[in-house]
N, C-alpha and C positions, 0 to 999 in steps of 0.2 A: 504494500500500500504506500510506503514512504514513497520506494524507487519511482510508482507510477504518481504522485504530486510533484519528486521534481522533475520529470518529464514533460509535464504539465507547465509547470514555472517555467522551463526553461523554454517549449513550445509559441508560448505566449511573448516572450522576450525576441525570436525570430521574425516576430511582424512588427517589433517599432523600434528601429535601431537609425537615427538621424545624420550620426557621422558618414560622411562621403567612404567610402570603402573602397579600395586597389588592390590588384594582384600583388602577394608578396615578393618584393622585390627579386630573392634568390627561388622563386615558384620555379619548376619544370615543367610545367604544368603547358603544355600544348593547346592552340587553337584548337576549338572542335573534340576533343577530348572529356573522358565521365568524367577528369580533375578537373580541368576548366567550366564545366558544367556544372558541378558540382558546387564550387566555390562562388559562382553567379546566383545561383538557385538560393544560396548562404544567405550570401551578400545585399541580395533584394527585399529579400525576409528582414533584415537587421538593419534598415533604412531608417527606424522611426525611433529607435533605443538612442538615447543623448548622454555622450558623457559627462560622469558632475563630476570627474576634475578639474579643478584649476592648470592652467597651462606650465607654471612652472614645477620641475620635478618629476617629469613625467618621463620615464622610460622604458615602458610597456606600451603597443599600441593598444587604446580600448576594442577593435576588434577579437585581440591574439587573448587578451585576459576572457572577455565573451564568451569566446569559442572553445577557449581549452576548458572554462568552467563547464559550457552544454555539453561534450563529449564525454567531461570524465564524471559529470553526473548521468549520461545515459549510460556511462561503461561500470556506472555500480558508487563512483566516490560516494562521500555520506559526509564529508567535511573537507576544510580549505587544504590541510597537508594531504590529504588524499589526490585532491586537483593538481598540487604540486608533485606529486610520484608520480601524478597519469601523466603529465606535463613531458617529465625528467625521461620516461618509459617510451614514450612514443615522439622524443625530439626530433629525429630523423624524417620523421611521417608530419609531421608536425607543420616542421621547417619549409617544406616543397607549399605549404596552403596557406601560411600565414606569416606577415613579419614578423620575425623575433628578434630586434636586431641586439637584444641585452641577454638573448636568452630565454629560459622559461621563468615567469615569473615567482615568486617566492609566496608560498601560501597566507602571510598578512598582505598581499599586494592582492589577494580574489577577495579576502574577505573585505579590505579598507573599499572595493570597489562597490563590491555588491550589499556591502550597506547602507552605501549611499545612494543608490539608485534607487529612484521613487518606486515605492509599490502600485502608482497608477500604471507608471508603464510596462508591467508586467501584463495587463489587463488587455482584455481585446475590444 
């Protein structure tokens, strides 16, 4: 029941994502391709989601923090160091769909984000 609310939360978060969104710069990811396709289909979905950072200090992109948190909450996480193993596990895979240019983020870096994200915009 947990796994399937944050499925849920995180579903909901794919329809309202407002930052401008680009191919990760070191992508492989091919024209015409289920990677490129894929990361479009993402990226459209996450159009309406607003990041509440502040501009300075920022060294994560708020997409790559987004994304690694939906993935390693549909791949079972249940907490922030969780997101950071899934993160650390799958950097290779990672790396080809999204900027990292610091890396993976550090597990008070999902939670300082997703605290401050309005609970409206989880909402559909």
């Amino acid at each position: 029941m947990l796994k399937e609310k944050q499925v849920i939360f995180f579903e909901s978060a794919m329809s309202q994502v407002s930052t401008p969104l680009t191919q990760a710069p070191n992508s492989k990811a091919v024209e015409g391709t289920k990677e490129e396709s894929n990361y479009s289909y993402v990226s459209q979905h996450l159009e309406g989601l607003t990041d509440p950072r502040g501009k300075q200090g920022i060294q994560h992109p708020f997409i790559s923090i987004v994304m690694i948190g939906f993935l390693a909450t549909i791949g079972g996480a249940q907490g922030w160091e969780d997101m950071e193993i899934y993160g650390i596990s799958h950097e290779p895979w990672l790396s080809k769909l999204l900027p990292l240019p610091q890396g993976i983020p550090k597990a008070d870096t999902y939670r300082r984000l997703f605290q401050r994200l309005s609970a409206t915009a989880w909402t559909y």
